[in-house]
C-alpha positions as CSV (number, residue, x, y, z in Angstrom):
1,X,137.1,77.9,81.9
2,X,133.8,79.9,82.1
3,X,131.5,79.3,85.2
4,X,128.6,77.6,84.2
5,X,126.9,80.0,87.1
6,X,127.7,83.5,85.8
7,X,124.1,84.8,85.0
8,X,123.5,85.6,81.1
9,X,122.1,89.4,81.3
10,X,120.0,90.2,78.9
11,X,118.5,93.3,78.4
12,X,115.2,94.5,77.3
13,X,114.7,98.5,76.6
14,X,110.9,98.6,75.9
15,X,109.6,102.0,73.6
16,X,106.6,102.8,73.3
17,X,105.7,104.4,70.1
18,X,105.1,107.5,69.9
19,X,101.4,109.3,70.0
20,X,98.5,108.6,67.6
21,X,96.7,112.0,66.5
22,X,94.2,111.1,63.6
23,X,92.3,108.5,65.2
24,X,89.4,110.8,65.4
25,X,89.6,109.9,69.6
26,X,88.6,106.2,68.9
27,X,90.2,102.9,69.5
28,X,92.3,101.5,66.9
29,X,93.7,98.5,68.8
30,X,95.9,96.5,65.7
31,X,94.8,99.3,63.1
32,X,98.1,100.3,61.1
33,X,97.7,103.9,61.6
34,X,100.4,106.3,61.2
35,X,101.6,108.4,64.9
36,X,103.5,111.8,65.2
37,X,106.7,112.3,65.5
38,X,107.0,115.8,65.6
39,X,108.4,116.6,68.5
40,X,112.3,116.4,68.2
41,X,113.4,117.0,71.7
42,X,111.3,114.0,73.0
43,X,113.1,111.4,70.6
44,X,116.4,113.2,71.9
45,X,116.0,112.8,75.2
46,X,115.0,109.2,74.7
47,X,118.2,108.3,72.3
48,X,120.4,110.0,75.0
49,X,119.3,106.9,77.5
50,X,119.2,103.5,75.2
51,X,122.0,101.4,74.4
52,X,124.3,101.7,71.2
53,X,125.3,98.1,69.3
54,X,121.8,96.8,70.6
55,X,119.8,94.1,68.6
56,X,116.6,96.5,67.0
57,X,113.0,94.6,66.8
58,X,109.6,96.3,66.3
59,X,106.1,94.8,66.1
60,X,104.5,94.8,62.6
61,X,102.5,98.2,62.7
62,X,103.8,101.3,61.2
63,X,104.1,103.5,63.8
64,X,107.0,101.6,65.7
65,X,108.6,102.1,62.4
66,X,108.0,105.3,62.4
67,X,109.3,105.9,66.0
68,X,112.3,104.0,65.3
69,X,112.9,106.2,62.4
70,X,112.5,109.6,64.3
71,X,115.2,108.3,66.7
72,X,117.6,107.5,64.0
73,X,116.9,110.9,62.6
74,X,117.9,113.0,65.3
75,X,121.4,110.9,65.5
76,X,120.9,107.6,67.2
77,X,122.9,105.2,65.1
78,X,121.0,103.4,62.7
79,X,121.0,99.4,63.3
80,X,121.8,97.5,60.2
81,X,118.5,96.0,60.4
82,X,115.3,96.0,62.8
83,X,113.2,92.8,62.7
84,X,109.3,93.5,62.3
85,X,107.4,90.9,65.0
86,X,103.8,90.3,64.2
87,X,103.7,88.6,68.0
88,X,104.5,92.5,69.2
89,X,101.7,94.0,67.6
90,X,99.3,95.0,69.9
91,X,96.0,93.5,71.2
92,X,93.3,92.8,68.3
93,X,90.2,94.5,69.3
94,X,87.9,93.6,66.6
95,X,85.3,95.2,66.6
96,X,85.8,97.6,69.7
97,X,88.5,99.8,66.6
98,X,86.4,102.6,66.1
99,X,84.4,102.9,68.9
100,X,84.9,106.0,70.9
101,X,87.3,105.7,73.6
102,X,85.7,108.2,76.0
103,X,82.6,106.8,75.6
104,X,83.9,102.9,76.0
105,X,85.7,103.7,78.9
106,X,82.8,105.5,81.0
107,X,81.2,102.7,80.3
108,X,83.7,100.2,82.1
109,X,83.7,100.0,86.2
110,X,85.8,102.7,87.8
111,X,89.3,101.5,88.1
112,X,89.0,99.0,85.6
113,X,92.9,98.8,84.1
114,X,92.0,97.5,80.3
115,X,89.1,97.1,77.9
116,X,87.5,94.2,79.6
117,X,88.9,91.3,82.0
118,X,92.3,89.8,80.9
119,X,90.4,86.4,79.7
120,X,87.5,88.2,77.8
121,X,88.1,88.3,74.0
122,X,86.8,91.5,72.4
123,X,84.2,90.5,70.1
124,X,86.2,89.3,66.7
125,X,89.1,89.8,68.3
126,X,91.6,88.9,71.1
127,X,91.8,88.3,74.8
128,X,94.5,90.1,76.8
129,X,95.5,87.0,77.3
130,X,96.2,86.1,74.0
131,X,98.1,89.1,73.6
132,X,100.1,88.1,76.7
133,X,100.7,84.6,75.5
134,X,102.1,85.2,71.9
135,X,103.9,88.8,73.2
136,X,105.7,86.1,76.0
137,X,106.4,83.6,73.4
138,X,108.2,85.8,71.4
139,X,110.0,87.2,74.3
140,X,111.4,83.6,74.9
141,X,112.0,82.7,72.0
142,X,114.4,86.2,70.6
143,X,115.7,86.0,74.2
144,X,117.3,81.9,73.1
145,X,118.6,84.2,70.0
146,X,120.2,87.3,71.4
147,X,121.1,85.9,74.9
148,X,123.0,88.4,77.1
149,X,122.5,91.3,74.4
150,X,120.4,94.9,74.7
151,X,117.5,94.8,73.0
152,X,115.5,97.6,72.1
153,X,111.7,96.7,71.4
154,X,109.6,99.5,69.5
155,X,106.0,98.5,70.4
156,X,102.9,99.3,71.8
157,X,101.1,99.8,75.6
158,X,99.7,96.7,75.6
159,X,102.5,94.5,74.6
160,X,104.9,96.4,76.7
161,X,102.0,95.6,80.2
162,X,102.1,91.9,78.8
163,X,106.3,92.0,79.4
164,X,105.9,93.1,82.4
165,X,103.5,90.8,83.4
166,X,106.1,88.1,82.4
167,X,108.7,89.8,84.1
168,X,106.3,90.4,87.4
169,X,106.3,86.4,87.8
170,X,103.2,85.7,85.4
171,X,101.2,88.4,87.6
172,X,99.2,89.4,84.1
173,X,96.8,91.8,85.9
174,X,99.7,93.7,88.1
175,X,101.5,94.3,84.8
176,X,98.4,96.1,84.0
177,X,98.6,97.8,86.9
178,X,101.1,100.5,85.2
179,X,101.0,103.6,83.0
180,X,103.0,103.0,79.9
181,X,102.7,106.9,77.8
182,X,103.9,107.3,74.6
183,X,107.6,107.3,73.8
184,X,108.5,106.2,77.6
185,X,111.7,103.5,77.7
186,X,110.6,100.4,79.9
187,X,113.6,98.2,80.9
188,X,113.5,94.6,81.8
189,X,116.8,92.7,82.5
190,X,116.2,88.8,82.3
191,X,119.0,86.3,84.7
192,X,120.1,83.4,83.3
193,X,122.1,80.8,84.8
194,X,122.1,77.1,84.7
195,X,119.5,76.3,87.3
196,X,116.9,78.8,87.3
197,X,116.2,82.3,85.4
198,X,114.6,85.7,87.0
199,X,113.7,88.8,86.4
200,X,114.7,93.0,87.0
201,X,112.7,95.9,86.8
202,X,115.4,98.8,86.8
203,X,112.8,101.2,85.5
204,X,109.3,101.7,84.1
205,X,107.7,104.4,81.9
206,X,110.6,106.3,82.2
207,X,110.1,109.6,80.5
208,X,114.0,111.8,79.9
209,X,111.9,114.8,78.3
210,X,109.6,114.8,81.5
211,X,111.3,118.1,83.3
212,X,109.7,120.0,80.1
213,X,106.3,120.9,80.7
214,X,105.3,121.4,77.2
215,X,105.7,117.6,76.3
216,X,102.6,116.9,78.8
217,X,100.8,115.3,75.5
218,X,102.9,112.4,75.4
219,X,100.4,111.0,77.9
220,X,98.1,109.1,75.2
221,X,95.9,106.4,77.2
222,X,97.5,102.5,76.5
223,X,94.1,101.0,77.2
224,X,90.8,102.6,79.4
225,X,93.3,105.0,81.2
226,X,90.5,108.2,82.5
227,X,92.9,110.9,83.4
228,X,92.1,113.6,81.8
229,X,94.8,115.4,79.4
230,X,95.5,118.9,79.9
């Protein structure tokens, strides 16, 4: 007989894709603009640390494709299919796309960890919030799906802060609270059993290529981030 209290592990392998270089330094939020891929030891290193015979999903916008691609290219084995979640694309910032990022961010208070308070919609666009609340409802519902199965997730700063929110206990704001760079691996492992569920953070922004100096330009802000690149 099986034990009804065995936790169901399941496990969660967040990328984020990898770095935007034509967006002219301005936000792009939900635009489908294309990211670069160019640098093969990077997406080495990363397919060294993730999971084979995992279940593939990536949000809706190109460049998770595109990352997903450049890790199947340099040997990863291709899954036989990678569902495309509109719920995982990242935050719509209406009409904050295009503005200058630089310019946006100086003007925010020092500190600040996104483009405006979790609950403030951008203006024809979303809230973090409402980022966090369909980026969670998909969690849940591929999690009913692939229970107890790695999942590797292609997606984008924002979304990947709004898991860890969820996986924080609902603490939106702390998930915030992290760096997420370009092409990092964030793993969550969600416990089931039959009384209660919970949460493990067994790494975040983990970086495999980070020993190498000259792959410093991964580091691409994921929201009003004001470290300066080298």
């Amino acid at each position: 007989m099986s034990n009804p209290d065995k936790a169901v592990v399941t496990r969660w392998w967040w990328v984020r894709h990898a770095p935007v270089r034509n967006d002219g330094g301005n936000i792009y939020g939900q635009t489908d603009i294309a990211c670069d891929t160019g640098d093969v030891e990077v997406f080495e290193a990363v397919a060294k640390i993730l999971p084979r015979n995992a279940v593939w999903v990536a949000s809706n916008l190109k460049r998770t494709h595109q990352t997903a691609q450049a890790l199947w290219d340099v040997g990863f084995p291709r899954p036989a299919s990678m569902a495309k979640e509109a719920d995982f694309a990242e935050q719509n910032l209406g009409r904050w796309q295009g503005m200058n990022r630089a310019a946006f961010i100086a003007s925010l208070p020092p500190g600040s960890n996104w483009f405006a308070d979790i609950n403030a919609p951008a203006p024809g666009g979303e809230s973090f919030m409402d980022l966090y609340r369909r980026v969670t409802s998909a969690i849940d519902r591929i999690m009913r799906e692939q229970a107890g199965r790695d999942i590797i997730a292609v997606g984008h700063g924002g979304t990947i802060k709004a898991a860890l929110g969820l996986a924080l206990g609902g603490l939106v704001e702390k998930g915030l609270s992290f760096d997420i760079d370009n092409c990092s691996v964030t793993r969550l492992d969600h416990y089931a059993t039959s009384g209660q569920s919970n949460w493990r953070l067994p790494f975040v922004n983990q970086q495999p290529w980070i020993s190498d100096a000259k792959h410093a330009a991964m580091h691409q802000p994921a929201g009003p981030e004001v470290a300066k690149l080298a």
